[in-house]
C-alpha positions in Angstrom: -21.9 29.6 -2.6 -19.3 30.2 0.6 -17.5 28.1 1.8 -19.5 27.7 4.5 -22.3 26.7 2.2 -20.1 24.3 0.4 -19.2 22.4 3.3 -22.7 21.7 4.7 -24.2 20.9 1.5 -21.3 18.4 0.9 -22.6 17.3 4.9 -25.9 17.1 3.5 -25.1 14.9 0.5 -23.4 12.5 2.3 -25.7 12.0 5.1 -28.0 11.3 2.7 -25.7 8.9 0.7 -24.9 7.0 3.9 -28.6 6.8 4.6 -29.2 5.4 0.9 -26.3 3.0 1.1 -26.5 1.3 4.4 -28.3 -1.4 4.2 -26.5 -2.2 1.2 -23.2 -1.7 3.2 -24.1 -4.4 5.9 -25.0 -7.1 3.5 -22.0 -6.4 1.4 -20.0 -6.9 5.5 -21.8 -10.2 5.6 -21.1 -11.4 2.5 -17.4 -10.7 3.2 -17.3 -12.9 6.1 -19.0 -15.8 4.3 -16.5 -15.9 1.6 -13.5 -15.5 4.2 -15.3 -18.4 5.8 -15.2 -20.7 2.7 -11.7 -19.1 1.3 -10.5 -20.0 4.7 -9.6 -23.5 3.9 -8.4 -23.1 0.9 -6.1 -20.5 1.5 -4.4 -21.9 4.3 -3.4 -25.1 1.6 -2.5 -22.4 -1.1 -0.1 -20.7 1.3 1.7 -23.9 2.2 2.2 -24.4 -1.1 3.2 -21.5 -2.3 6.0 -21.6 0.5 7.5 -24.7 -0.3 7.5 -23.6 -4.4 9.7 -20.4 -3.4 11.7 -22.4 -1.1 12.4 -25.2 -3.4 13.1 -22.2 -6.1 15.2 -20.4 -3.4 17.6 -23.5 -3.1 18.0 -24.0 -6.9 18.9 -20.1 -7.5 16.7 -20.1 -11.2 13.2 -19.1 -11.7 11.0 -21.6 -13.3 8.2 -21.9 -15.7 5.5 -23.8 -15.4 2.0 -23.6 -18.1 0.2 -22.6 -14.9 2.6 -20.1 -13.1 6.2 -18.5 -13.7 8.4 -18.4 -10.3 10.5 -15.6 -10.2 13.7 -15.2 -8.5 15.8 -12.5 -7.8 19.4 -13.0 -5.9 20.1 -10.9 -2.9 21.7 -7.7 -2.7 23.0 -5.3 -0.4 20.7 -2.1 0.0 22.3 1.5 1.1 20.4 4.5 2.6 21.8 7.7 3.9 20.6 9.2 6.8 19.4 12.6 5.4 19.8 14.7 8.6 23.0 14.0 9.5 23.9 14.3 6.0 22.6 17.9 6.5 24.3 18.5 9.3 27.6 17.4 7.9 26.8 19.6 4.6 27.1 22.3 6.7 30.7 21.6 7.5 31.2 20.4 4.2 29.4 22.4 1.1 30.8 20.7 -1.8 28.8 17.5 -0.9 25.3 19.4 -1.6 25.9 19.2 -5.2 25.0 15.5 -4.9 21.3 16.5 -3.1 18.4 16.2 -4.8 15.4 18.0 -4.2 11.5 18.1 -5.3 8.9 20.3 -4.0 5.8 18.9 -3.3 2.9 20.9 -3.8 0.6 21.8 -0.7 -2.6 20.0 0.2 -5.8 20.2 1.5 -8.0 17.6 3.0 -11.2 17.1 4.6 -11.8 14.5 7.8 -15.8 14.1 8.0 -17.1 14.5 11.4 
């Protein structure tokens, strides 16, 4: 089989996948919305309170442990990045930095977008 055969009979099989599925696929839609609809209410209370736990656990600077839930916490910190073209450019100038540079090669891919 080409690869011209390969294509349309993976077309083929998933037309008629679709075609199987789709009914299935809209009630499993509607379904979605009726339990957004009845989580609705409930999450909006869980948020609230989940807000004012990690605030309250902010403020005190310790986790706590409850038999229910453990609230983490974890102390700020300054994060650094380098900007990696500039870097580049100033390797250029300055060789001896590139021994510091780490590299991995990623592999090539293919992918296919379905029409």
């Amino acid at each position: 089989m080409n690869i011209d055969e390969k294509i349309e009979e993976a077309a083929r099989l998933r037309k008629a996948m679709d075609e199987e599925t789709h009914d299935l696929k809209k009630q499993i839609v509607e379904l979605g919305w009726q339990v957004e609809n009845i989580e609705e209410p409930y999450l909006e209370k869980i948020n609230r309170l989940e807000d004012e736990i990690k605030e309250e656990v902010l403020e005190s600077g310790k986790k706590y442990k409850h038999a229910l839930a453990d609230v983490s916490y974890r102390k700020g910190y300054k994060r650094a990045s380098w900007d990696t073209k500039k870097l580049d450019g100033y390797a250029t100038a300055h060789p001896e930095i590139k021994e510091f540079k780490k590299e991995t090669e990623v592999k090539p891919s293919s992918s296919i977008k379905w029409l």
